[in-house]
C-alpha positions in Angstrom: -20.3 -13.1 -2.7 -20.2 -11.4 0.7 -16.3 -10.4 1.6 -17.2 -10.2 5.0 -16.0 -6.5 4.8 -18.9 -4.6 5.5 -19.3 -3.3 8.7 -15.5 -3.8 9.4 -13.2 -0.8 10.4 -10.3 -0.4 8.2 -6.8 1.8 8.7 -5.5 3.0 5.2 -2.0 5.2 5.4 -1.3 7.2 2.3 -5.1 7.3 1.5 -4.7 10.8 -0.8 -2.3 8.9 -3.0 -3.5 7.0 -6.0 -3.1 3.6 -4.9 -4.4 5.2 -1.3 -7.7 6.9 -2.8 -8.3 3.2 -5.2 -8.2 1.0 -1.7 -10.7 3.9 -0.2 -12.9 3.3 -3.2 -12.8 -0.9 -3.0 -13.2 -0.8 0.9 -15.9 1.9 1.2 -18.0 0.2 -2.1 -18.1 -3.1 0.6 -18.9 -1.3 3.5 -16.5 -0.9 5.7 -15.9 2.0 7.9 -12.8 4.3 6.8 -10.1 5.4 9.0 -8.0 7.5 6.2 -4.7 8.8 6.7 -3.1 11.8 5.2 -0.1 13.7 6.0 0.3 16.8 3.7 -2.7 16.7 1.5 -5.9 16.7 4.5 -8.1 19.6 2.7 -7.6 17.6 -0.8 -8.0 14.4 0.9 -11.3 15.6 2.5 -12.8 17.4 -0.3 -12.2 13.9 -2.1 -14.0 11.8 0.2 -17.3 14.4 0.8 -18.2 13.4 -2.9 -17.8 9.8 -2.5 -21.4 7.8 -1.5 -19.8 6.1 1.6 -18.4 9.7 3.0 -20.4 8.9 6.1 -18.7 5.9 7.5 -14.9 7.3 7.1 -13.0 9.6 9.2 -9.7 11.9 7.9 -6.8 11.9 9.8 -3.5 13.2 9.9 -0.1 12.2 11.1 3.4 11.9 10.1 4.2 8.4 9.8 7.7 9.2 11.2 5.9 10.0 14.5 5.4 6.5 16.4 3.2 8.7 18.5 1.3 10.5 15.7 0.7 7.1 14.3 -0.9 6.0 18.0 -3.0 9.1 18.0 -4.5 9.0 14.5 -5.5 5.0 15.3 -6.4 6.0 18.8 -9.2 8.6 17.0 -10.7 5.3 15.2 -11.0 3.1 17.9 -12.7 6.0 19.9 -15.1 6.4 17.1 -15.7 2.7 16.0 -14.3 0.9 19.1 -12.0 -1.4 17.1 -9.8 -1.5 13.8 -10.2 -4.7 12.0 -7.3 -4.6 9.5 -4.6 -2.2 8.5 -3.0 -1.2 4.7 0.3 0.4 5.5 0.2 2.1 2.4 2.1 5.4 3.0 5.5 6.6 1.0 7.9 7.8 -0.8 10.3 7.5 -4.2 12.4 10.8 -4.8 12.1 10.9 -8.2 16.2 11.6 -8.9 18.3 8.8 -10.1 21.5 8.8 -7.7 24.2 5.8 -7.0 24.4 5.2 -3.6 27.5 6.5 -3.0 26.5 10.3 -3.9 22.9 9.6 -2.4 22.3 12.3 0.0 22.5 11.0 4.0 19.2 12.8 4.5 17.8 11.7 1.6 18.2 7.7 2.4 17.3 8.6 6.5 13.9 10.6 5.2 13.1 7.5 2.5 13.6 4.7 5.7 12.2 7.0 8.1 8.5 6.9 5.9 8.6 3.8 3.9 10.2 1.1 6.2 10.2 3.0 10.1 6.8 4.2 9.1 4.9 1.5 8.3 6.3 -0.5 10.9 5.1 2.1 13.3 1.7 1.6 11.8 1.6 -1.8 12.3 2.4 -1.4 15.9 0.0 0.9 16.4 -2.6 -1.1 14.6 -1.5 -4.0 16.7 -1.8 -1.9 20.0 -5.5 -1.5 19.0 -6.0 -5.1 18.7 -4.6 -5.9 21.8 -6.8 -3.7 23.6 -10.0 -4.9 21.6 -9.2 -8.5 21.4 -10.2 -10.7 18.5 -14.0 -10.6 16.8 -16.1 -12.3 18.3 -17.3 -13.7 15.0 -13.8 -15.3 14.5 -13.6 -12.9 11.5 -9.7 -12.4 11.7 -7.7 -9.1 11.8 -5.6 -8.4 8.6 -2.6 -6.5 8.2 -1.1 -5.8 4.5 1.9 -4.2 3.7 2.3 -2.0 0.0 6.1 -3.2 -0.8 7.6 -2.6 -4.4 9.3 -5.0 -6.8 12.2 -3.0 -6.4 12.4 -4.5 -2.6 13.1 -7.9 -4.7 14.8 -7.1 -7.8 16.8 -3.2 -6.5 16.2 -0.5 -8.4 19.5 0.9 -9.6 19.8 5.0 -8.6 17.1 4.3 -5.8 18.8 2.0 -3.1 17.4 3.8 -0.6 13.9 3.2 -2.1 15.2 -0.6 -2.5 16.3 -1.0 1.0 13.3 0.4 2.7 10.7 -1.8 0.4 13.0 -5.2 0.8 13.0 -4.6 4.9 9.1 -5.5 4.2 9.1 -8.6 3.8 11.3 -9.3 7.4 8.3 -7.2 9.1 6.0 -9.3 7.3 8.0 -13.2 8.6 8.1 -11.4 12.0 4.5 -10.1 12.5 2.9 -13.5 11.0 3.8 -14.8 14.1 3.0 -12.1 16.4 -0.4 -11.3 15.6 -1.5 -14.7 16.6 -0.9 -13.8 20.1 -3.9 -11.4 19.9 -5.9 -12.7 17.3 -5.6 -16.7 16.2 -7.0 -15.6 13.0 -5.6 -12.4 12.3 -3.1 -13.0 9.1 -0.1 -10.7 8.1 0.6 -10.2 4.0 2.3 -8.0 1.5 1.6 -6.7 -1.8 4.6 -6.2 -3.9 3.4 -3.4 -7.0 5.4 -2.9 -10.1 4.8 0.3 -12.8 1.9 1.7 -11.1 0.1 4.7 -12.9 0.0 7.3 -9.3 0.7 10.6 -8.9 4.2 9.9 -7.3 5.1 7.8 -10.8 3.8 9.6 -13.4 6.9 11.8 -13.8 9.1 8.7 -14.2 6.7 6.6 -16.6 6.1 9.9 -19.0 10.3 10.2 -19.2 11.1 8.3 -22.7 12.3 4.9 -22.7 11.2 4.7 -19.3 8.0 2.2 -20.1 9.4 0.5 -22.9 12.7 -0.9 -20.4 10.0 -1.8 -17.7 7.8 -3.7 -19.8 10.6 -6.0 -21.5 10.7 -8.1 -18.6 6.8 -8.5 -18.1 4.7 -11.1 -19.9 1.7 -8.8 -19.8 3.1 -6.1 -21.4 1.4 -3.3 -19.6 1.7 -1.3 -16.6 -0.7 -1.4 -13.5 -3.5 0.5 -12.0 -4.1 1.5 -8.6 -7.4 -0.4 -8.5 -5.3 -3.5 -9.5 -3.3 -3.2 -6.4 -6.4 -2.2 -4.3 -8.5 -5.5 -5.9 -5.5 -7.7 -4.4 -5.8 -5.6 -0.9 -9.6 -6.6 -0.7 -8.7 -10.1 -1.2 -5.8 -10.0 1.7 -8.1 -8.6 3.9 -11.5 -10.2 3.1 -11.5 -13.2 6.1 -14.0 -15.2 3.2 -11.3 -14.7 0.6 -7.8 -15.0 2.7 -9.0 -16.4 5.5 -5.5 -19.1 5.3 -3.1 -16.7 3.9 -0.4 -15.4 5.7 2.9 -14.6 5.5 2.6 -14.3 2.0 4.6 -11.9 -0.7 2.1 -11.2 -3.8 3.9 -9.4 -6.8 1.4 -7.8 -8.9 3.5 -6.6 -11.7 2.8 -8.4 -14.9 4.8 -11.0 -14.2 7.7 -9.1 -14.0 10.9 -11.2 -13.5 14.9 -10.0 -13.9 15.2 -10.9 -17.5 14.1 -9.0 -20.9 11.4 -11.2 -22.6 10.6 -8.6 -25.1 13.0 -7.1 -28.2 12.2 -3.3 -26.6 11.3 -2.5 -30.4 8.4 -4.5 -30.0 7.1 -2.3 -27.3 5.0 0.8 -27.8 5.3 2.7 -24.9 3.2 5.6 -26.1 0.3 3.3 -26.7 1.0 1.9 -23.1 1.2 5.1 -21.5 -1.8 6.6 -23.5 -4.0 3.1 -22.6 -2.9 3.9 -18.8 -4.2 7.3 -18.9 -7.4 6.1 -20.4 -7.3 3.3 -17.6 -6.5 5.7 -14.4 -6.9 9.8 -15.3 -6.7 10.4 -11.9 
């Protein structure tokens, strides 16, 4: 079936991260042109994306997502090259890894985790729709698409990371708001979000390998696993693809196993080593 990606130009933020590197690797396998963002991790990010067969149509670049006017620039170098951006996977940020109640949390701590999760990718979607009201809508009616990376801990909290919780939930108002905005510049361009669970990335690992850790996560998930990157990146595809999504907006979609706020599994029944070992085997990145 063709996706109607190929050819299109698409903004990833976070794109050295796992989940970043698996929505490269579904995008560029359709076709489309790469505008990949990195902050601290460029030389890595572009030693990664020489070896991959579509290094030719994608384009490193980095900015601090804090930086409205980094964020302009680094989408300002794609439309230069390509002349528009078709869609936009605010992907970038961060989970300090140290469990704190919010009344000891650091100030700085919750400013930095706002600043890059919530501030950030609102910045990229401004600049992302800055682009598109310069370019205009396709002339193929092929809408723009805009997806948001939340967290299931922006629905259910995530106790010792409120500021994680906070920045994730504040989303889903971006996502109500923009619906409605990006119909201004393009009647077909749609606005979504993609709520992950337990991911296997870089930025997770450390909490996933701590004992007990798996085994409390998967007691409220039907599918008692935890996810990949590529299975976040495989609902990305679908958000953007204007064949696939072409009537879905506004929309939240949780892809975490079914995950819901109460246990449906005796935690004796679950082997977490066999989970995390499965994981590895599924993602050794």
């Amino acid at each position: 079936m063709d996706l109607q990606i190929a050819g299109k130009t698409v903004f990833i933020t976070g794109a050295s991260g796992g989940i970043g590197r698996a929505l490269a690797s579904v995008f560029g396998a359709e076709g489309a042109r790469l505008l990949l963002h990195t902050h601290r991790r460029e030389a890595e990010l572009r030693e990664w994306v020489a070896g991959q067969p579509w290094s030719a149509d994608a384009m490193v670049v980095r900015a601090d997502v804090r930086s409205p006017d980094e964020v302009d620039a680094a989408v300002a170098a794609g439309s230069e090259r390509w002349g528009r951006i078709d869609a936009c996977v605010a992907n970038a940020g961060i989970w300090p890894t140290a469990d704190e109640p919010l009344h000891t949390l650091p100030v700085e701590r919750v400013r930095d985790v706002i600043a890059v999760n919530l501030l950030g990718a609102a910045w990229t979607a401004r600049a992302f729709m800055g682009a598109l009201a310069a370019a205009g809508p396709r002339d193929d009616g092929h809408g723009s698409a805009l997806v948001f990376i939340g967290s299931t801990a922006g629905r259910f909290g995530e106790r010792g990371h409120a500021d994680y919780a906070m920045s994730k939930a504040g989303l889903t108002g971006l996502v109500r708001t923009l619906k409605n905005e990006i119909v201004a510049l393009d009647p077909r361009g749609r606005v979504n979000m993609i709520e992950p669970g337990w991911t296997v990335t870089h930025m997770a690992r450390p909490a996933l390998d701590v004992p007990g850790n798996v085994e409390r996560a998967v007691t409220t998930m039907p599918l008692r696993q935890v996810g990949r990157a590529a299975d976040i990146a495989a609902t990305a595809l679908y958000l953007v693809s204007p064949a696939l999504a072409r009537h879905t907006t506004g929309q939240v979609v949780t892809v975490a196993g079914g995950m819901e706020g109460r246990v449906l599994w005796d935690p004796a029944e679950i082997d977490g080593d066999a989970i995390r070992s499965a994981a590895r085997d599924e993602d050794p990145a």
